[in-house]
FIZAVO-77154 format. One record per residue (C-alpha): x, z, y. Coordinates in steps of 0.05 Angstrom, whole numbers, plus 5000, padded with zeros to 4 digits. Layout:
BEGIN
XZY...
! end
This chain:
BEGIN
376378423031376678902979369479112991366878422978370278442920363878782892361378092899364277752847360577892789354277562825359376972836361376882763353776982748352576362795359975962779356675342756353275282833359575362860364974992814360174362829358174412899366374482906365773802872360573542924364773722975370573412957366772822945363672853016369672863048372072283004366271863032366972113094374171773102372171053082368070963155374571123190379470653150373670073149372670133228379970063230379869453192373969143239377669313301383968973273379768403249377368373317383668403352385567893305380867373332382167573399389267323393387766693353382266503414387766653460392966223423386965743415386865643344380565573311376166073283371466153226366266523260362566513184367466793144369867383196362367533209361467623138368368063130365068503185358368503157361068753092365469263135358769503168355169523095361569933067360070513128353770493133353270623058359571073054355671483117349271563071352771762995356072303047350472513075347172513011353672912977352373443033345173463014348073702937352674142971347974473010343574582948348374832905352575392937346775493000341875532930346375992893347576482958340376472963339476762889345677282897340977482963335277572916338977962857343478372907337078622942333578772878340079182853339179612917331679702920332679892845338180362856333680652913328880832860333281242817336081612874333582392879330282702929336482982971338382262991331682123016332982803060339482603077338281903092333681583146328781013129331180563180338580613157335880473084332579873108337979603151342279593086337079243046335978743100340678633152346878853110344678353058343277723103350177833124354077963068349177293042352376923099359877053072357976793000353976163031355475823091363376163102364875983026362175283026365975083094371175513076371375003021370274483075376374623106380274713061379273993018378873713093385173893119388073723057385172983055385372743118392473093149396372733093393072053109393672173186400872363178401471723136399671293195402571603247407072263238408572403323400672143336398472743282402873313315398573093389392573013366392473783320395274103383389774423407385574473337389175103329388375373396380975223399379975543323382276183362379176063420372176063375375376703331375677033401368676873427365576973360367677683356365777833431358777423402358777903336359678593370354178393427349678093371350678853340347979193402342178793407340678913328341379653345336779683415332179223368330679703304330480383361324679843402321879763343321980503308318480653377312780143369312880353298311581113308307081003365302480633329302481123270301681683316295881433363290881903353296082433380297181983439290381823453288682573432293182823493292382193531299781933540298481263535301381123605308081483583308981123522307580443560312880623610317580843553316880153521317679833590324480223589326780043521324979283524328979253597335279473569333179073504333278533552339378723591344678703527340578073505343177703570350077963561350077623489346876903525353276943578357876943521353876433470353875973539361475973536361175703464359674953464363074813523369475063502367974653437366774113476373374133519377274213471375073613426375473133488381673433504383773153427380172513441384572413509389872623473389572113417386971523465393171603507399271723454395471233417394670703476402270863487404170773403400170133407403769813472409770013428407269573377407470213326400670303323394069773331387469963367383770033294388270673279386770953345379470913329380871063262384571743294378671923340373771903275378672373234380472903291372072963295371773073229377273513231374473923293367974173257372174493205377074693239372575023291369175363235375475773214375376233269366576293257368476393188373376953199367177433238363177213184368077553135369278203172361978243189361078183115366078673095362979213137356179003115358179103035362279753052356080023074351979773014356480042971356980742996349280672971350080332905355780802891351881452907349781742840344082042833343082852825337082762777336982242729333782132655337882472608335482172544330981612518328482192461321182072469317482802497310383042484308983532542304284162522302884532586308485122584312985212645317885732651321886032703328086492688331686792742331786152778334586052845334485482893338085242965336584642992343384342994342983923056340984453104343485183063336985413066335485893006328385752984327586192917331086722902331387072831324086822814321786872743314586772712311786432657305285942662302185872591299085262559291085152587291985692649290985632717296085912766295486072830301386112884300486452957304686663010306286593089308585863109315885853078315886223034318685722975311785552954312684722954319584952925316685222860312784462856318784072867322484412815316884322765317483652781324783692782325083412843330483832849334984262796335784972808341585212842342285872787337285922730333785482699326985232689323085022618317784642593315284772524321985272524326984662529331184572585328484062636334483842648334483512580328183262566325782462579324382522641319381982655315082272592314882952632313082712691306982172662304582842633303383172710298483002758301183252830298383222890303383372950301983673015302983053053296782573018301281923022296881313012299480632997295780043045291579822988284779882965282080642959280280362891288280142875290380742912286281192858288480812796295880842822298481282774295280892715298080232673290779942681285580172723278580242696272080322738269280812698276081302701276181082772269381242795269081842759275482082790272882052845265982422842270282902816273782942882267783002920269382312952264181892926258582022969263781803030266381163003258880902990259080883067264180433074262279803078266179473027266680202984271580232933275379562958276279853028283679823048284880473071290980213126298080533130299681193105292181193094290481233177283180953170281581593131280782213157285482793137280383023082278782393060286182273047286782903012281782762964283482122940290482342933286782882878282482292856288681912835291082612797284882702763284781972742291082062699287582512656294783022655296583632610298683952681295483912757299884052816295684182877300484352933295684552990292083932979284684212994287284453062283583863111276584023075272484603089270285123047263684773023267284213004272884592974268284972928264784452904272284042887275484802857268584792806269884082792277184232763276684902735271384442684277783982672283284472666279184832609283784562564290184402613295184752661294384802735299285062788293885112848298485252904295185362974294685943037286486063024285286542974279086222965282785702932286986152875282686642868279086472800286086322774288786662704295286952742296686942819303286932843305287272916311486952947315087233001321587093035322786672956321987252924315387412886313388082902306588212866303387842813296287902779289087712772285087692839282088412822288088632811292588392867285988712922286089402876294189482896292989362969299488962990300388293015295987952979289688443004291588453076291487563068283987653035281688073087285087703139282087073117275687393098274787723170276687013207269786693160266387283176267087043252266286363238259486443217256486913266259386333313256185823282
! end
């Protein structure tokens, strides 16, 4: 159990729930005892006047009817302070698992936060949420219901064997014969129950990552109308979702019924050594009904051990794999609280970067230097460490040799989160939160105004469309942004840069689902913003860089020429064979059109 040892600062946090629902349950149990001894006492009572009928004595019907109506009164109120005592126990440690839930899944989701962006490339989403969610319910299952009847059990057996043994020693052995075989018995068939209950967890999340990704990609389905294949592959899936689902019923049928044996099997047992006790004259028929009362409230708890025990190891391997997560440090992390005014200057020095999950070497001895108020441009063939440069700007990443500076200070010790409110970046892939376009273009700012909004979004040429919409700014835009087409998306991803007013724009290719028109228009709109700020204009259409103050031509991570637009076309490399390229292909578009 070591890994659940992790646990117990959350218990300590929550002792108080615990240290008194351990009361309630003693106290429970307490109650529950008083039925069994006062039933006793009416059957004897009974059998009492039985034998003074027989004998023919006379009886005073008033004063035994009002012995056994106080009898009934003493278990019918004992049978509701129990049932009330379980009520407390249920709110207190049920309560307090509840609340470890809540703080234990906050812990995580806030861990996931701080980690870099090599976990999130390591790491797949649905293995991050099955730790937040199903990992958690289970391990909550272990500090709620397997403590509190662990706790059952144990203040139980301890209770009710000593008064048992009391009464009878030889009836006690019989009658916890087969408790132990049937806690095993249940340790057995929970396990088979656990590991089947597994497989259908498993066929569930890859049923529904199918549903999930067909639904996200529908247009491609629809586009190349597979619609038919993707119902049949769902067909598939849910049949053998179906299939291990029926192997788990076949064992859950075996469950009650061998619960159920075995309890009657205890009943039998204690009706016939007790009948035999009693003809012996060392027992009377109120402690074999007092006997059949504790072995059921023995068989619940008992029964529960071998439940318990899979709850545990399911627990254990729940929190092992939690904690592999909570103990993964993060790569890039705030060094210092130091507060940091960001002025525009990035600088590269012989940096070099491989991407350390797949060895991939992205940059390789790149240096430049992007001045305060300029406008950089970065082009080159797809892969060529373009994105690369961003993410270490960002510092997504840190560089594998080198190092990179902003304002001439090491970003690797500067406050981070001041850095980074200081840069507006927009990322290839436009990720939209399923919101309102208006939330979506205030996202990077503590409040949203109208005005800042609004204007953002002129800026980004996406007014004029979300006039259209019906209900304009407040249209939710769906997930990942799917009710929007690609350039939409795009340019309320800039709208949302533009709106934090930064000291330095990041546009990774993020013009690249608009056409030219449009893309003019938006490159006129920032170059009247970024008079006075930095921009790192990364993209594969010259059209987009070339106005910029410095263009930088990657290649294989390397840059190989650098320069003004004039400049770069007067030396006739790679950059000039892209223009004309690119210039050529327009040249055909329009005599098309």
């Amino acid at each position: 159990m070591k890994n659940l040892f992790y646990l117990n600062k959350y218990i300590l946090n929550y002792k108080w729930h615990f240290l008194t629902g351990t009361l309630f349950v003693a106290i429970s149990v307490v109650f529950g005892i008083f039925p069994a001894q006062y039933i006793r006492n009416s059957f004897d009572k009974v059998e009492e006047v039985i034998q003074l009928y027989q004998k023919g004595n006379a009886i005073d019907y008033t004063s035994i009817g009002s012995v056994l109506a106080w009898y009934a009164a003493v278990i019918v109120g004992a049978s509701l302070l129990k049932g009330a005592f379980t009520f407390f126990m249920r709110q207190t440690i049920i309560v307090a698992s509840r609340r470890i839930e809540y703080d234990l899944k906050n812990e995580i989701f806030n861990h996931y936060l701080l980690l870099d962006q090599g976990f999130y490339r390591s790491n797949s989403t649905g293995d991050l949420m099955n730790r937040i969610s199903e990992d958690v319910s289970r391990v909550r299952m272990y500090i709620g219901p397997a403590v509190m009847y662990g706790i059952n059990v144990f203040i139980t057996l301890a209770i009710v064997i000593p008064i048992m043994y009391s009464i009878s020693p030889k009836l006690t052995v019989y009658v916890l014969l087969p408790l132990p075989v049937l806690s095993f018995l249940i340790y057995k068939v929970s396990r088979r129950i656990n590991e089947r209950s597994e497989a259908v967890q498993r066929k569930l999340s890859d049923l529904s990552t199918l549903a999930q990704e067909t639904f996200s990609g529908i247009r491609v389905i629809k586009a190349f109308s597979k619609e038919h294949f993707f119902t049949d592959l769902f067909s598939e899936e849910s049949a053998d979702y179906s299939r291990i689902n029926e192997r788990l019923y076949r064992v859950n049928a075996l469950f009650m019924p061998l619960v159920m044996f075995l309890i009657g099997l205890s009943t039998l047992i204690t009706v016939y050594i007790g009948g035999l006790e009693t003809l012996s004259g060392n027992l009377t028929t109120g402690n074999i009904a007092e006997f059949i009362l504790y072995v059921n409230m023995l068989t619940w708890p008992v029964t529960s051990i071998g439940w318990v025990t899979s709850i545990v190891q399911r627990a254990e391997a729940s929190q092992k794999r939690i904690n592999e997560f909570l103990q993964t440090k993060p790569n890039i992390s705030n060094p210092t609280k130091e507060s940091f005014e960001f002025k525009g200057k990035i600088e590269f020095r012989e940096v070099t970067f491989i991407y350390p999950d797949s060895g991939v070497k992205a940059l390789d001895k790149v240096s430049f230097v992007i001045e305060p108020g300029s406008t950089v441009g970065i082009v080159g063939k797809t892969g060529t460490g373009k994105s690369t440069i961003a993410a270490l700007i960002l510092r997504q990443y840190d560089p594998t040799e080198g190092i990179v500076l902003a304002d001439d200070r090491d970003l690797r010790t500067i406050n981070l989160e001041n850095y980074r409110k200081a840069i507006g970046a927009v990322p290839q892939d436009s990720y939209l939160f399923s919101d309102s376009l208006f939330n979506n273009i205030g996202f990077g700012l503590d409040t949203a105004e109208e005005e800042i909004i609004y204007t953002s979004a002129e800026l980004a040429d996406l007014a004029d469309n979300i006039k259209d919409f019906p209900l304009a700014y407040q249209t939710r835009v769906g997930e990942r942004g799917i009710t929007l087409s690609g350039g939409q998306k795009q340019r309320t991803a800039l709208a949302r840069a533009i709106a934090r007013n930064p000291v330095l724009y990041i546009l990774d290719d993020c013009l690249s689902a608009v056409d030219t028109e449009t893309e003019d228009r938006i490159l006129k709109n920032l170059r009247s913003l970024t008079e006075n700020t930095t921009a790192v204009i990364i993209s594969h259409r010259i059209s987009s860089v070339k106005d910029a103050d410095q263009i930088l031509v990657l290649d294989q991570g390397k840059i190989i020429e650098q320069g003004t637009h004039e400049q770069l076309i007067a030396k006739g490399g790679l950059y000039a064979e892209l223009y004309i390229q690119q210039t050529q292909s327009a040249n055909v578009e329009a005599d098309l059109n």
